[in-house]
Every structure is written in structure tokens, then in C-alpha cells.
C-alpha positions in Angstrom: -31.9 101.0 73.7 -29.1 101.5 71.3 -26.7 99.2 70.4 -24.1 100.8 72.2 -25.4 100.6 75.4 -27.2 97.5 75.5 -23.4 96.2 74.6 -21.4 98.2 77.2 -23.6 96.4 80.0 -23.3 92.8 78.3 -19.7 93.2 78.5 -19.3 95.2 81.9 -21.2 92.0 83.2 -19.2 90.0 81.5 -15.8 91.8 82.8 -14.3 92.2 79.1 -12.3 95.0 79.0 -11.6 94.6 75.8 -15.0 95.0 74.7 -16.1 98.1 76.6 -13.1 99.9 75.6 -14.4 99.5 71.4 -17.2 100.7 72.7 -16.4 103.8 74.0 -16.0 107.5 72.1 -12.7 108.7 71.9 -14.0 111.6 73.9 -15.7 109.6 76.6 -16.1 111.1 80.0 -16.4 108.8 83.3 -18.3 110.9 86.7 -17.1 108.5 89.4 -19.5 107.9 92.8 -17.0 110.7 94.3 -17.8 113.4 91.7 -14.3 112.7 90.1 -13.9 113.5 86.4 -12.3 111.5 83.8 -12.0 112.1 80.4 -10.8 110.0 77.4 -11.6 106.8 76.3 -8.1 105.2 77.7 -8.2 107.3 81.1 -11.8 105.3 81.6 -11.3 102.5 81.0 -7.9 102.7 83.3 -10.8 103.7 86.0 -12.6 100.7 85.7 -10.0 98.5 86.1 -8.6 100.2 89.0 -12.1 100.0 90.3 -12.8 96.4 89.5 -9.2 95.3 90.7 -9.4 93.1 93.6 -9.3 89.6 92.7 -12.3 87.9 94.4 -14.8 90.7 94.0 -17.9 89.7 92.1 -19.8 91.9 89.9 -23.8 91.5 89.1 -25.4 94.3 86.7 -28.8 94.6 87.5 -31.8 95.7 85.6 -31.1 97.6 82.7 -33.5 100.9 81.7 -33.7 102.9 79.0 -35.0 106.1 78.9 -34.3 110.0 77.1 -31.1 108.8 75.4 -29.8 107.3 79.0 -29.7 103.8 79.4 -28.7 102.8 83.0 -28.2 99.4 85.4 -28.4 98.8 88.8 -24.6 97.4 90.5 -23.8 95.0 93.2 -20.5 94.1 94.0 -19.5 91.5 96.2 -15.8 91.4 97.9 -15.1 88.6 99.7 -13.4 89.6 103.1 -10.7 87.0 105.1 -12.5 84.8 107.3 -15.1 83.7 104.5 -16.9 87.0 104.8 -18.2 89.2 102.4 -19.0 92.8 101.6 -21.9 94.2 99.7 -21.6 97.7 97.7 -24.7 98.8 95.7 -24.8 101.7 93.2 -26.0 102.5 89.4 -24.1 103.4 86.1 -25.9 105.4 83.6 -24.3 106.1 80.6 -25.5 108.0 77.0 -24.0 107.3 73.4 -23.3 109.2 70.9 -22.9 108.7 67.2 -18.8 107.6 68.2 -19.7 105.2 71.1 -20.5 105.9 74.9 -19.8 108.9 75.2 -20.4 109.4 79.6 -20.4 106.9 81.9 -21.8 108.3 85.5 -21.2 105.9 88.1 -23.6 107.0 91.9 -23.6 104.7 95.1 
């Protein structure tokens, strides 16, 4: 796994923003779970703060893979609901690198 990617889910898990956004190419593109296209390194990384906005919502990066250039993680988010209860959302995030930095990040549910 490249260097790139293995570092893009260290600091997803990790919730430093600051990190993924070195990390990605200027020219990045982000393919959200609803088929919504984003494109530019800012514009992304705007996306996944939106996405990770609310306050008490956990997220766990699973497994990473690598395989044909893609290296991709299992997701699990938990949000913690009023009355002490929580919700569970599951998905993936593959994303490929180029010579410049991650250059697509496709998130799936």
C-alpha cells in the first residue's frame, strides 16, 4: 500500500483534518454514498467535514485492503441519539493515489 493511502486512513481514523487535506491531490475527486461528485482538494475535504459534523458521532475505520492501485476500509459510525441511544451507519471508502496525493476518494454505504 502506498504511503499515501495507508496515511489518509491513519488520519481519517484519527479525525485530523489537517492531515488528510496534505494528503490529497490538488485535483482530487470525492464520489459520495449518493453518487454526488466533488472535485478539488478544498471542495473534499469541506465534504468530510460536513459529513463528520455532529459532535458526538464516533468514527471506527475498519480493515484496510490493498489491491490494483485501490486501497480501501471498512466505516462505522456511531451517533449517539437523545435518550442515551445510539445509531449505527456502515459503509466503505476506497480511494487511489496518484503521483500528487489521493487523487479519488469513493465513499458506498
Amino acid at each position: 500500500m502506498s504511503p499515501a493511502a495507508a496515511g489518509w486512513f491513519a488520519a481519517l481514523s484519527a479525525g485530523d483534518i489537517t492531515t488528510l487535506s496534505t494528503l490529497l491531490a490538488p485535483e482530487a475527486e470525492l464520489i459520495g454514498p449518493d453518487g454526488r461528485r466533488v472535485r478539488g482538494s478544498a471542495p473534499v475535504i469541506r465534504w468530510l467535514m460536513d459529513a463528520a459534523s455532529p459532535a458526538d458521532a464516533r468514527l471506527h475505520v475498519g480493515t484496510v485492503t490493498h489491491a490494483h492501485g485501490i486501497a480501501a476500509a471498512t466505516l462505522c459510525v456511531e451517533i449517539l441519539l437523545s435518550g442515551g441511544q445510539h445509531r449505527t451507519e456502515r459503509g466503505v471508502m476506497a480511494v487511489t493515489v496518484g503521483r500528487r496525493g489521493v487523487r479519488r476518494v469513493v465513499i458506498d454505504d
